[in-house]
FIMI-300260 format. One record per residue (C-alpha): x, y, z; residue number from 1; residue in three letters. Coordinates in steps of 0.05 Angstrom, whole numbers. Layout:
<atom <X,Y,Z>,NUM,'ALA'>;
...
//
This chain:
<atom <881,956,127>,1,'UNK'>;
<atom <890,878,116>,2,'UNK'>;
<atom <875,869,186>,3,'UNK'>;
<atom <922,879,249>,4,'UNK'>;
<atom <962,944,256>,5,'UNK'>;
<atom <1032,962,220>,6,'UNK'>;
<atom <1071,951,285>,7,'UNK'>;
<atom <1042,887,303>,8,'UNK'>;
<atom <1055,851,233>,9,'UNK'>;
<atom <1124,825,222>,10,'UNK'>;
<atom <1148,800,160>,11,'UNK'>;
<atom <1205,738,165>,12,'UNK'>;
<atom <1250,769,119>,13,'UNK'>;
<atom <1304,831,131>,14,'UNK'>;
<atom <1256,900,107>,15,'UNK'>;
<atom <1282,951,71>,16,'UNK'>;
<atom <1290,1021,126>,17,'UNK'>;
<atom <1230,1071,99>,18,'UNK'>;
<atom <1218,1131,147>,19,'UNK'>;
<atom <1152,1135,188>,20,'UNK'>;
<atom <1129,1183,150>,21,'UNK'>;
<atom <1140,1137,78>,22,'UNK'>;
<atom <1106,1087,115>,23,'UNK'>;
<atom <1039,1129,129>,24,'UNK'>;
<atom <1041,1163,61>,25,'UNK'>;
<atom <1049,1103,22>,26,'UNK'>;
<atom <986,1054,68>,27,'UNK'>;
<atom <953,1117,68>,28,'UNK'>;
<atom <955,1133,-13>,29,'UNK'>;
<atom <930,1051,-21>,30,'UNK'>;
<atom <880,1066,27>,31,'UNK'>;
<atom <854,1136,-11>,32,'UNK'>;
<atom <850,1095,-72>,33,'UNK'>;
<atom <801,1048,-39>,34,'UNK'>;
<atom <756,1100,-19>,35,'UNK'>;
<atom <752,1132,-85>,36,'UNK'>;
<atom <737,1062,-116>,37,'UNK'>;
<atom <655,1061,-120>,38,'UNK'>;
<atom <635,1015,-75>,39,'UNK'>;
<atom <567,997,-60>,40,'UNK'>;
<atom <542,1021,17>,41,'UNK'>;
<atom <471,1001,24>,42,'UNK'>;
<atom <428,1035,57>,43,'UNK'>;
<atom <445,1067,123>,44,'UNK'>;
<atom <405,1041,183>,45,'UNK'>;
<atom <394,1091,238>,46,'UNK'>;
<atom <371,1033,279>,47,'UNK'>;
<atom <426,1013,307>,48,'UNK'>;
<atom <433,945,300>,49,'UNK'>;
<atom <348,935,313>,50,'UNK'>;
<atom <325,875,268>,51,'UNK'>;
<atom <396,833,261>,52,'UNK'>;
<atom <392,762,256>,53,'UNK'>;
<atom <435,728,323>,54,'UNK'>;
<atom <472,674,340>,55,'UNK'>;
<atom <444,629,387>,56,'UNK'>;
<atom <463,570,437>,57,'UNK'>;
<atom <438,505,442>,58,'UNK'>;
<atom <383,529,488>,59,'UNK'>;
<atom <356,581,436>,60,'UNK'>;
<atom <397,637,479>,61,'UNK'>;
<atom <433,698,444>,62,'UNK'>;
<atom <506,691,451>,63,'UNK'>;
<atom <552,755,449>,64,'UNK'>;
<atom <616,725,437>,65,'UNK'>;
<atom <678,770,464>,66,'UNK'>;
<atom <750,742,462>,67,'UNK'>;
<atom <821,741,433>,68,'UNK'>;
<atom <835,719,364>,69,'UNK'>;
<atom <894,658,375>,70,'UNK'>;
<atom <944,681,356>,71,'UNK'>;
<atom <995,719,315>,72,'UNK'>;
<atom <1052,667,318>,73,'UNK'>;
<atom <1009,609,292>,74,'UNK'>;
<atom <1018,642,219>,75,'UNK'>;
<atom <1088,612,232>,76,'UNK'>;
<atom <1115,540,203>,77,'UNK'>;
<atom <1093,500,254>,78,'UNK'>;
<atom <1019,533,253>,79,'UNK'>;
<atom <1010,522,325>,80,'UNK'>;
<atom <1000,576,373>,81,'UNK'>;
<atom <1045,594,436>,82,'UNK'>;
<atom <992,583,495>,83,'UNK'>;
<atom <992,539,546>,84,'UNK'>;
<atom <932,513,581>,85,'UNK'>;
<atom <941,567,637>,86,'UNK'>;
<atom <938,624,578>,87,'UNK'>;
<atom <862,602,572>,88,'UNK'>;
<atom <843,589,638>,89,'UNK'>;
<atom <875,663,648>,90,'UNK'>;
<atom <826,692,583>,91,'UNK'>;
<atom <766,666,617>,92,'UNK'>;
<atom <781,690,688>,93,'UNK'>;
<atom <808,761,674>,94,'UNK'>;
<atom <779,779,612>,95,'UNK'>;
<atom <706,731,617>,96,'UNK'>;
<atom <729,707,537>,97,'UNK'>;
<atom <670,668,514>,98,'UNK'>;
<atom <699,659,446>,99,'UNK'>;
<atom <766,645,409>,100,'UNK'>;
<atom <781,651,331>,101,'UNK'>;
<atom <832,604,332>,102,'UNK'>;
<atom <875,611,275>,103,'UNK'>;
<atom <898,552,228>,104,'UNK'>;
<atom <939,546,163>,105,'UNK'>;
<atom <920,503,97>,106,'UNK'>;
<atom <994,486,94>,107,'UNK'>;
<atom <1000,449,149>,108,'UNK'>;
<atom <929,413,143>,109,'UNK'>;
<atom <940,387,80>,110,'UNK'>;
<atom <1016,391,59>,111,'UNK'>;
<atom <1012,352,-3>,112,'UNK'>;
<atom <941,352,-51>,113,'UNK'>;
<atom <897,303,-16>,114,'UNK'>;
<atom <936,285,51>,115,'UNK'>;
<atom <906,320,104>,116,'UNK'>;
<atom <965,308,172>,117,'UNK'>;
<atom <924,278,224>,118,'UNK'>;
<atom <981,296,270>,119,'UNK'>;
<atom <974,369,261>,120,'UNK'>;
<atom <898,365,271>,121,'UNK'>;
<atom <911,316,337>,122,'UNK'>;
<atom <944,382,364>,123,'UNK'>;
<atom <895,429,347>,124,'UNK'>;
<atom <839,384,378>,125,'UNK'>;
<atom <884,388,443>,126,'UNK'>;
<atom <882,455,448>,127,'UNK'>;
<atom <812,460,433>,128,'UNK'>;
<atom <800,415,493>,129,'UNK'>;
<atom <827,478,535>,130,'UNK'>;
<atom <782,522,515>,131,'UNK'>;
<atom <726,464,518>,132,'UNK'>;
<atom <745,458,595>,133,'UNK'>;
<atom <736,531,602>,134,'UNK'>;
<atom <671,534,567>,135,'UNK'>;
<atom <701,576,510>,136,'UNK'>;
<atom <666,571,447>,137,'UNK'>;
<atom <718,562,382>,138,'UNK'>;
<atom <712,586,317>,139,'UNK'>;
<atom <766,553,275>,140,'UNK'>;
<atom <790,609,231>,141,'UNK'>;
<atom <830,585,164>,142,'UNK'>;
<atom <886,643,155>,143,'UNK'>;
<atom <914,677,99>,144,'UNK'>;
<atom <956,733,84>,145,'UNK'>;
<atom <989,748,23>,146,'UNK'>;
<atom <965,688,4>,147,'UNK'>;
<atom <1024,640,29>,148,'UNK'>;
<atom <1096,640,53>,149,'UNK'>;
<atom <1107,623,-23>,150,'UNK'>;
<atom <1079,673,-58>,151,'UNK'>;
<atom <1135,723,-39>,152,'UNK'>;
<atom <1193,701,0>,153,'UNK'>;
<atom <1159,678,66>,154,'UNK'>;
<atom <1125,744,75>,155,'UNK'>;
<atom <1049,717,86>,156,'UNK'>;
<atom <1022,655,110>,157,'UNK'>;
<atom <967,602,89>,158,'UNK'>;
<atom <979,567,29>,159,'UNK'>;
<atom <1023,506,18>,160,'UNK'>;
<atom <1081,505,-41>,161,'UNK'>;
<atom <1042,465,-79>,162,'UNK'>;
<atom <986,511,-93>,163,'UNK'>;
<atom <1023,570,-101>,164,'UNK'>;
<atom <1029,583,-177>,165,'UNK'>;
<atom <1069,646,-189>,166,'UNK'>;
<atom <1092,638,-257>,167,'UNK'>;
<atom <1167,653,-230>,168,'UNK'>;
<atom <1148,725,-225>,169,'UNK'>;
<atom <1180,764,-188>,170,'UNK'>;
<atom <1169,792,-118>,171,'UNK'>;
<atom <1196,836,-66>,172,'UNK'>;
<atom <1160,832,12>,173,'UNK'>;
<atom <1142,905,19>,174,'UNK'>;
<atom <1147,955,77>,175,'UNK'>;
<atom <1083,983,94>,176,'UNK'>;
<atom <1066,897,92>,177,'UNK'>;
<atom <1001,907,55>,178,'UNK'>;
<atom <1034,936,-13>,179,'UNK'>;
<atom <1067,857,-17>,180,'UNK'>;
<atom <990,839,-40>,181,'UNK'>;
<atom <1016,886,-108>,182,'UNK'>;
<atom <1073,844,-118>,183,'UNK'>;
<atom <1062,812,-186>,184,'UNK'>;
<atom <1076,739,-160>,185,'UNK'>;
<atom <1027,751,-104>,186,'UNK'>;
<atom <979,777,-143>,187,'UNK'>;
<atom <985,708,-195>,188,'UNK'>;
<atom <984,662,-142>,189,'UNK'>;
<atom <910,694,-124>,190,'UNK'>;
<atom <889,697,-201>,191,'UNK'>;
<atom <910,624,-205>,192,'UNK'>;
<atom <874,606,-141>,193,'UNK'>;
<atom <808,643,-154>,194,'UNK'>;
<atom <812,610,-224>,195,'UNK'>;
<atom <806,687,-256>,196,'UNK'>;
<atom <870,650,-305>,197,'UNK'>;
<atom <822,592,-319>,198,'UNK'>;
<atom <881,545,-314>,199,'UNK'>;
<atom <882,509,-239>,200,'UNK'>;
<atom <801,504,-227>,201,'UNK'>;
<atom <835,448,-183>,202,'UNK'>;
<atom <853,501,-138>,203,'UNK'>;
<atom <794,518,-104>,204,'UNK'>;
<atom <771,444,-106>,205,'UNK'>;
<atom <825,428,-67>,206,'UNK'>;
<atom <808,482,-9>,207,'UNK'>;
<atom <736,463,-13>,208,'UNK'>;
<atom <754,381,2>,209,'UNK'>;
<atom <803,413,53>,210,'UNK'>;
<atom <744,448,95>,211,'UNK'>;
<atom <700,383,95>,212,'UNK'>;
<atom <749,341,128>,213,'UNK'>;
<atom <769,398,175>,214,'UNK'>;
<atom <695,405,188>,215,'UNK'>;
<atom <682,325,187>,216,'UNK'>;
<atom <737,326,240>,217,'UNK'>;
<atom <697,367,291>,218,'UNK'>;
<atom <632,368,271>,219,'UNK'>;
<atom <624,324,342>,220,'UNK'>;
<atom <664,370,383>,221,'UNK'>;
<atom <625,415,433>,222,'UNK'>;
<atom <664,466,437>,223,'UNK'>;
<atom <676,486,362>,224,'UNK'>;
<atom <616,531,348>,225,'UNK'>;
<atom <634,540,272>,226,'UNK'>;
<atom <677,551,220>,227,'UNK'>;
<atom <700,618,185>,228,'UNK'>;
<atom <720,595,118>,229,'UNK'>;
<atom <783,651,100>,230,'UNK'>;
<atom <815,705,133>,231,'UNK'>;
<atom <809,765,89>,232,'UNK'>;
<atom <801,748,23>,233,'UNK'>;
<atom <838,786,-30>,234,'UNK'>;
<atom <816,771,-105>,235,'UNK'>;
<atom <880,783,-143>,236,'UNK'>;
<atom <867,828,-205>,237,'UNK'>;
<atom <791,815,-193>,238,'UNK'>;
<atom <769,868,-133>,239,'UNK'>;
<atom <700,899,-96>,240,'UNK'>;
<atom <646,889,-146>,241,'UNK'>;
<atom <681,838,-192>,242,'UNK'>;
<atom <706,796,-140>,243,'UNK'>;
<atom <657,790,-82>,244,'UNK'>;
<atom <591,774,-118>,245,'UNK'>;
<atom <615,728,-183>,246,'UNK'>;
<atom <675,698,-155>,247,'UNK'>;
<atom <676,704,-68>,248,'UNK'>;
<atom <601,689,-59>,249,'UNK'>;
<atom <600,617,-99>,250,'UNK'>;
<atom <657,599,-72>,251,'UNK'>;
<atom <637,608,3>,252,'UNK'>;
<atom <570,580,-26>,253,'UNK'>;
<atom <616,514,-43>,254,'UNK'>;
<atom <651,507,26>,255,'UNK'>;
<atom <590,509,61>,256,'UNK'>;
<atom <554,458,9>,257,'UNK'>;
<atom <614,410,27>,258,'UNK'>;
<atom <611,428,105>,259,'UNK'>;
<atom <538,412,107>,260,'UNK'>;
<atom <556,338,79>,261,'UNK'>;
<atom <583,327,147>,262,'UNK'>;
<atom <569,373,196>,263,'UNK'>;
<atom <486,402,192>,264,'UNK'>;
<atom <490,446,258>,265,'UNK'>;
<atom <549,496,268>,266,'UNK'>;
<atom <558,558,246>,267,'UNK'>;
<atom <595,580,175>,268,'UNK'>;
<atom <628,652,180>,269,'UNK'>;
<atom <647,679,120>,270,'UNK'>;
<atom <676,743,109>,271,'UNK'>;
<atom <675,801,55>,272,'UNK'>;
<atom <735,829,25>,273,'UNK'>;
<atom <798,855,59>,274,'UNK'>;
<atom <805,917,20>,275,'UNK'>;
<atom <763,981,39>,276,'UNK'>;
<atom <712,942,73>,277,'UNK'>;
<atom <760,936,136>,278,'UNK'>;
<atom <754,1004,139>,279,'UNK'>;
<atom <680,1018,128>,280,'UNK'>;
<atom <657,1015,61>,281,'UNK'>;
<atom <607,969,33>,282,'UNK'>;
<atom <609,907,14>,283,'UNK'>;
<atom <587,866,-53>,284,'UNK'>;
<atom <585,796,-11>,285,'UNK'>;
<atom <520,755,-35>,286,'UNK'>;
<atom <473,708,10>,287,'UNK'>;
<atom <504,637,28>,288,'UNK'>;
<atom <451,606,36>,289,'UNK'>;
<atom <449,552,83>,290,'UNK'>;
<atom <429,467,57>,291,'UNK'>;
<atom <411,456,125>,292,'UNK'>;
<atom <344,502,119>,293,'UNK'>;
<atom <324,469,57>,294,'UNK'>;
<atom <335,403,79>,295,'UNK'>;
<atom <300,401,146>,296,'UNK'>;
<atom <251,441,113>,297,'UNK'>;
<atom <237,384,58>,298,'UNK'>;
<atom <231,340,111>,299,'UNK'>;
<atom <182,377,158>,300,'UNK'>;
<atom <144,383,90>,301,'UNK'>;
<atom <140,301,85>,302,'UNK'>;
<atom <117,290,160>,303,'UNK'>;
<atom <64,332,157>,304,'UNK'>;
<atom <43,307,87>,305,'UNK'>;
<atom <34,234,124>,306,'UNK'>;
<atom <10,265,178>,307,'UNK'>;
<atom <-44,302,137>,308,'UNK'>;
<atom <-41,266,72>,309,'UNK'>;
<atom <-50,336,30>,310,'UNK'>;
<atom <24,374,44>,311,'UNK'>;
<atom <4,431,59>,312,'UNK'>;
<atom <5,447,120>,313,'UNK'>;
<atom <51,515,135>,314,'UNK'>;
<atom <121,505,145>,315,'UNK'>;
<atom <174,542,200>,316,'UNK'>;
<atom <232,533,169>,317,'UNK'>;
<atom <293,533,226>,318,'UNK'>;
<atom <345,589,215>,319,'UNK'>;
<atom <402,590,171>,320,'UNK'>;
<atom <471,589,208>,321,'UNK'>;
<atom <511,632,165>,322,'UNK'>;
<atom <548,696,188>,323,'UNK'>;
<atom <580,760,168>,324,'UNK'>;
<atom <642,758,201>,325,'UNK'>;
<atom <678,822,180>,326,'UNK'>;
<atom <735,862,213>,327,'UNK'>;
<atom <744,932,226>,328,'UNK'>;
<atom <808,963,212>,329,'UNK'>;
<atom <806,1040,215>,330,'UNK'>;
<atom <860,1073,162>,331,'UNK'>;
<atom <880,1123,209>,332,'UNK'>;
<atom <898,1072,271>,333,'UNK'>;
<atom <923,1023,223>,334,'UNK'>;
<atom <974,1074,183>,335,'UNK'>;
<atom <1001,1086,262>,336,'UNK'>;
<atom <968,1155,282>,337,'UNK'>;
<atom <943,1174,348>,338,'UNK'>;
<atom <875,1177,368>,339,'UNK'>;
<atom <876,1250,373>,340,'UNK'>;
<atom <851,1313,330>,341,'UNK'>;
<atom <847,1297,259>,342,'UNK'>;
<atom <865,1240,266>,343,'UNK'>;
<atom <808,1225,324>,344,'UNK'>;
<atom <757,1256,268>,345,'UNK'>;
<atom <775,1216,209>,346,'UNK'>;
<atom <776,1147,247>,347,'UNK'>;
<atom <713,1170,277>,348,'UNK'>;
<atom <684,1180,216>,349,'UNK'>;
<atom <703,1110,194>,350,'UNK'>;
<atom <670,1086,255>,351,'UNK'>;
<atom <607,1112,231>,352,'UNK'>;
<atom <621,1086,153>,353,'UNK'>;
<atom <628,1017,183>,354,'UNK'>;
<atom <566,1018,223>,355,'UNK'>;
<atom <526,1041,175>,356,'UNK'>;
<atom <543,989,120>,357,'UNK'>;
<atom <558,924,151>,358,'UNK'>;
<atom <494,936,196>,359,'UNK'>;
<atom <460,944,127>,360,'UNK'>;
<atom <499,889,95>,361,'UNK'>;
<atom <486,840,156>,362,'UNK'>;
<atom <409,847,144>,363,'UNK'>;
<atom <416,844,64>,364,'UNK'>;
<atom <445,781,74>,365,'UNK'>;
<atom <395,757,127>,366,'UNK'>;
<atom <456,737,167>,367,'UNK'>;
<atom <488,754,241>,368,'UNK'>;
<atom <541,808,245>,369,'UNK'>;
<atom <605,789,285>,370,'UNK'>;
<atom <667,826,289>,371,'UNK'>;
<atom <719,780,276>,372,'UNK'>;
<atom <788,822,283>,373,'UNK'>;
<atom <784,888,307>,374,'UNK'>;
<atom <855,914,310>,375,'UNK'>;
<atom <890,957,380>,376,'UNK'>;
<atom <932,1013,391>,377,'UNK'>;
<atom <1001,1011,406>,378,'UNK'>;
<atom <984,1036,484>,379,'UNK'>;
<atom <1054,1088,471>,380,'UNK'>;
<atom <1010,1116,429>,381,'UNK'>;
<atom <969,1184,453>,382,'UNK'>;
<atom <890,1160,447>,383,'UNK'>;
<atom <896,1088,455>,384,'UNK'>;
<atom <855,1083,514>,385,'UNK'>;
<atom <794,1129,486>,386,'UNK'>;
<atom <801,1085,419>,387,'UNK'>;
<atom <797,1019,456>,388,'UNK'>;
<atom <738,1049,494>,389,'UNK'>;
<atom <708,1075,432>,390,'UNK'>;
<atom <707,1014,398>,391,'UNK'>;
<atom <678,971,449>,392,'UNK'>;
<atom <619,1019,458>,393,'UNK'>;
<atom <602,1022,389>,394,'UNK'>;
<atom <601,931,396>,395,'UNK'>;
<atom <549,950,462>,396,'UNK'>;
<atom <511,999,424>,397,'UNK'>;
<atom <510,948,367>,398,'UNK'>;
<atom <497,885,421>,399,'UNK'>;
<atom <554,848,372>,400,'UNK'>;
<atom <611,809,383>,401,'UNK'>;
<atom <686,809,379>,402,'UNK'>;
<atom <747,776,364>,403,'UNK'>;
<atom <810,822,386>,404,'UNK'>;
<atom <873,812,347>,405,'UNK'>;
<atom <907,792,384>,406,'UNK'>;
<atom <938,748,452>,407,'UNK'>;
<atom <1008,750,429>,408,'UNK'>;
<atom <1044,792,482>,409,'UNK'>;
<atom <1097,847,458>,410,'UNK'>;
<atom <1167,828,472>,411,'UNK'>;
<atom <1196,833,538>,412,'UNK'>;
<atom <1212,914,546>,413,'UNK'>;
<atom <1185,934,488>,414,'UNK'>;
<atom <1140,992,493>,415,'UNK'>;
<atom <1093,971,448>,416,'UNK'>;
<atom <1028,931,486>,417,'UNK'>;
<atom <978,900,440>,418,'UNK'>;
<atom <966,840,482>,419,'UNK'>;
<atom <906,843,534>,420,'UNK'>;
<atom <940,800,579>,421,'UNK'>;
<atom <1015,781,587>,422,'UNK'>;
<atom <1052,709,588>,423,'UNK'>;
<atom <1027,696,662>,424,'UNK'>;
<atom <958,725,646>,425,'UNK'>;
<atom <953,784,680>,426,'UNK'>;
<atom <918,844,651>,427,'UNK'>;
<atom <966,892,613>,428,'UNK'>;
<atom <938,970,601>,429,'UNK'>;
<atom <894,945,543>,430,'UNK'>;
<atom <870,891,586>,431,'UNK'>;
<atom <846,937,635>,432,'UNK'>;
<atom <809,970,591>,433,'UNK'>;
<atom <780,907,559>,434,'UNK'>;
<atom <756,870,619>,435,'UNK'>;
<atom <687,902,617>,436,'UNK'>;
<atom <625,874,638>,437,'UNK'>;
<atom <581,842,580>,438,'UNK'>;
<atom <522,783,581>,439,'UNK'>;
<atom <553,722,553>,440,'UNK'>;
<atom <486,698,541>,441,'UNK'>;
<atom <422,728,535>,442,'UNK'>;
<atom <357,693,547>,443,'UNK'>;
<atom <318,725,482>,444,'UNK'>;
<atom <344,786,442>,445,'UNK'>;
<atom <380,840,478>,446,'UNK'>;
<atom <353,907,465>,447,'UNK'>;
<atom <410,945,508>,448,'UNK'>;
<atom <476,946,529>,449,'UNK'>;
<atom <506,997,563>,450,'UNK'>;
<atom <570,999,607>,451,'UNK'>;
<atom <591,1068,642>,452,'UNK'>;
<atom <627,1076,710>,453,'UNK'>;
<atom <608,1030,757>,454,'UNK'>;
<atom <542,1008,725>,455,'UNK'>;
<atom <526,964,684>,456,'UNK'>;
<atom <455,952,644>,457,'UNK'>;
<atom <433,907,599>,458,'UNK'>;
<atom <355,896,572>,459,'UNK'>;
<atom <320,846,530>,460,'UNK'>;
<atom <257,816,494>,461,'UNK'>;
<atom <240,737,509>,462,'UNK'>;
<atom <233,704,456>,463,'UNK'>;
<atom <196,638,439>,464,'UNK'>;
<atom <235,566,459>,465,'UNK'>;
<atom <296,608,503>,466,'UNK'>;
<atom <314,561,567>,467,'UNK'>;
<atom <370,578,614>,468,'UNK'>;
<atom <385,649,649>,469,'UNK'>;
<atom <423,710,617>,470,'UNK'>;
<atom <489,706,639>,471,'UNK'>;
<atom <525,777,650>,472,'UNK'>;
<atom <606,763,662>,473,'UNK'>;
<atom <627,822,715>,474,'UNK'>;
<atom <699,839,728>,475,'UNK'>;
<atom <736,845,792>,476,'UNK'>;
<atom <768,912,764>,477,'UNK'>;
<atom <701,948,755>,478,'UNK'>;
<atom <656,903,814>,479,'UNK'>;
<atom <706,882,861>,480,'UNK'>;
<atom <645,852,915>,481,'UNK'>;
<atom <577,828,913>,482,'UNK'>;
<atom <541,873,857>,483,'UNK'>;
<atom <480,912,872>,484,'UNK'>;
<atom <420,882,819>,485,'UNK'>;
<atom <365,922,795>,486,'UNK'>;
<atom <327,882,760>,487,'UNK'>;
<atom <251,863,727>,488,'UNK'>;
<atom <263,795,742>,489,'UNK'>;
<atom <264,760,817>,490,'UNK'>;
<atom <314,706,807>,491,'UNK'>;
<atom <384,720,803>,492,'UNK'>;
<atom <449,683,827>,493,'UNK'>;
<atom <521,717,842>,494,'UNK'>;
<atom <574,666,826>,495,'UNK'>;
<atom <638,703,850>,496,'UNK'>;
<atom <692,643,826>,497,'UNK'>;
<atom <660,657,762>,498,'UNK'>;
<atom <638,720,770>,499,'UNK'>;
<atom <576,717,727>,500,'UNK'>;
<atom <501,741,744>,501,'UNK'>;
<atom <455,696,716>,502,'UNK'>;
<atom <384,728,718>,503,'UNK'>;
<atom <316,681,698>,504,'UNK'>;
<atom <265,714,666>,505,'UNK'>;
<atom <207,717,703>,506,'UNK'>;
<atom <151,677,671>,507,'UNK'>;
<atom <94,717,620>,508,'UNK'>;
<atom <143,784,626>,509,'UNK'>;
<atom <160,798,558>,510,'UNK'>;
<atom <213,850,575>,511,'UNK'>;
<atom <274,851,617>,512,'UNK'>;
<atom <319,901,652>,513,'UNK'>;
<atom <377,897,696>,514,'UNK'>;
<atom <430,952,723>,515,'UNK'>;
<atom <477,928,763>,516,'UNK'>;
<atom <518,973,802>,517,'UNK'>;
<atom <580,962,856>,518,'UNK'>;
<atom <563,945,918>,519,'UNK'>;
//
């Protein structure tokens, strides 16, 4: 519900034994009691995704960003993950990642208030210089859950000691994981931090300073595309309508004031709340609105005011580079049913719920939608595959992209499989699934994506200042040779090391199409 699935979350302290069935009736019950909550939905759009805002490249191209969030085990002490350079060279090849949402930890960037350890941030910038040298975009993800390791007995992660304020209340880590957010020291350490006490304002100041000089660190780094600012925000006593619009919006409003101080061109993902919106329900997230729009915008204003001495001559503003980032987290998957029956309706029906409102939400809020967990199924599990496959045609339909949670492989003989590719980067049974075709990047708006069995199409309007080709990544699982093309457009290269298609569009042609089929 929280983001990942029961099975995949481990706490670090002994749990007590509850049955299977405790363990579904209890996630399920906190679940029920979100969807009974009113929450606002929005309109539903039966456009299916038509009219959302994108993220673009350097060379004005839309980029549908597909990888692995990184990773699990980085939630740990040392907040470092457990790949190796191979690990990423192996995302790229088997799995065409474009993207990682590389997870980090406040504690360990800033262990006391106001020293930020260098050290800790040297290591990260190694590792983004992996994914750098496999042309991997990064989105540095800060990470929370249960708001720190202590708030309750080392049961979450993110937070250091020092601001974690729990009024020695008590607390007991929880078994479904999610009912720990209850606890009543958990839930202090958020009022404290979101300020709902009105006693440690210096709180959130704190977190803000700690994003610029994360964001002052790489704001010259290639490879980081932005920054998404927390990982599933939980407002203490202060939820849905009380929490995302006064408190969640100005906040995210703050980080992003501070970012912009140093760092004017990557992206800012923020995220709504955890709690029901994982799941589909609506969101009460407001606009962050981007400084950088304003600010170029003055000063487009004052060149053509010398230029023409009068000022008014009719602005185009460039585009703000803020986006929803939520994460989809169906109940019934997440409480650790099958994908079959009942249960197959009601996550189904979720699946609809979510499109729905954060399609609705991403265009309220003028922003990009991006999906930046979206949780598996334990492959023992009867469905799996049809989920998996569900999922990622409902991201082709919607022509968005993902983060999958996540590249931690499951132990050694355990028959659980999460992990898309194992330890030596070969593709597990979810990673066969996975390793679909998809265009990386798309020169103008894609209009179309649709993968079935042995074909692939994908279709697109140019748009105005786009340079480069559309890049389609092809796997050697579904197009093992040369691929048969299809297409509107005359030029196109094969690049088997690669295996990408890059197509040019063909010059006045406002529309493009290309199937591409096995040879």
């Amino acid at each position: 519900m929280f983001g990942r699935s029961l099975a995949q979350r481990s706490l670090t302290v002994p749990r007590p034994v509850v049955t299977t069935a405790a363990r579904r009736l209890a996630l399920a019950a906190l679940l029920v009691a979100a969807c009974t909550t009113v929450l606002p939905t929005g309109t539903a759009s039966a456009d299916q995704g038509d009219g959302l805002r994108q993220i673009t490249d350097g060379q004005g191209r839309t980029l549908v960003l597909r990888g692995l969030n990184t990773s699990s085990d980085a939630k740990g002490a040392s907040g470092l993950p457990w790949i190796e350079r191979r690990n990423v060279v192996a995302e790229r090849q088997n799995l065409g990642s474009n993207v990682v949402r590389y997870v980090l930890q406040w504690k360990n960037i800033e262990p006391s208030p106001g020293r930020y350890d260098e050290r800790h941030l040297d290591e990260i910038a190694r590792r983004v210089a992996w994914y750098r040298q496999q042309g991997i975009h990064v989105v540095l993800d800060m990470h929370q859950d249960i708001y720190g390791p202590y708030a309750c007995k080392g049961a979450g992660d993110g937070a250091p000691a020092w601001a974690t304020i729990t009024d020695g209340l008590p607390c007991t880590p929880q078994d479904p994981w999610v009912l720990t957010y209850l606890q009543p020291a958990v839930l202090r350490a958020y009022d404290h931090f979101w300020n709902n006490t009105g006693k440690h304002p210096e709180l959130m100041q704190r977190y803000v300073a700690m994003w610029k000089h994360v964001a002052a660190r790489f704001a010259k780094d290639p490879a980081v595309l932005g920054y998404d600012l927390m990982n599933e925000p939980f407002g203490g006593s202060k939820q849905f309508g009380s929490f995302e619009g006064p408190v969640l919006t100005p906040f995210y409003q703050r980080i992003t004031n501070a970012i912009r101080q140093v760092d004017r061109e990557k992206w800012v993902f923020v995220e709504p709340q955890a709690l029901g919106v994982n799941e589909g329900f609506g969101t009460s997230l407001g606009q962050v609105r981007d400084p950088r729009v304003r600010a170029a915008a003055a000063k487009l204003l004052q060149q053509n005011a010398q230029r023409s001495g009068t000022g008014l001559t009719r602005l185009s503003d460039p585009s703000s580079r803020i986006v929803l980032a939520a994460h989809f987290y169906p109940g019934g998957v997440d409480i650790g049913g099958g994908y079959t029956g009942v249960m197959k309706a009601l996550v189904q029906g979720e699946f609809v719920l979510w499109r729905q409102n954060m399609t609705a939400a991403a265009k309220r809020l003028n922003a990009p939608l991006w999906v930046g967990e979206i949780g598996g199924m334990d492959f023992s599990q009867p469905g799996a595959a049809d989920f998996t496959r569900d999922w990622l045609s409902m991201a082709d339909d919607l022509r968005v992209g993902w983060a999958y949670w996540s590249n931690d492989p499951s132990a050694k003989g355990s028959s659980e499989t999460y992990a898309p590719l194992d330890r030596e980067g070969t593709l597990t049974q979810v990673g066969k699934v996975m390793a679909r075709p998809f265009p990386r990047a798309v020169a103008g708006v894609p209009t179309k994506i649709s993968a079935g069995s042995g074909t692939f199409t994908v279709t697109w309007r140019s748009s105005r200042g786009v340079s480069g080709p559309t890049e389609i990544w092809l796997p050697a699982t579904v197009f093992p040779g040369t691929p048969k093309v299809k297409a509107t457009d005359r030029t196109h290269r094969w690049d088997p090391a690669n295996r990408i298609l890059s197509v040019w569009n063909d010059q006045g042609r406002t529309t493009h199409s290309i199937t591409i089929t096995r040879s």
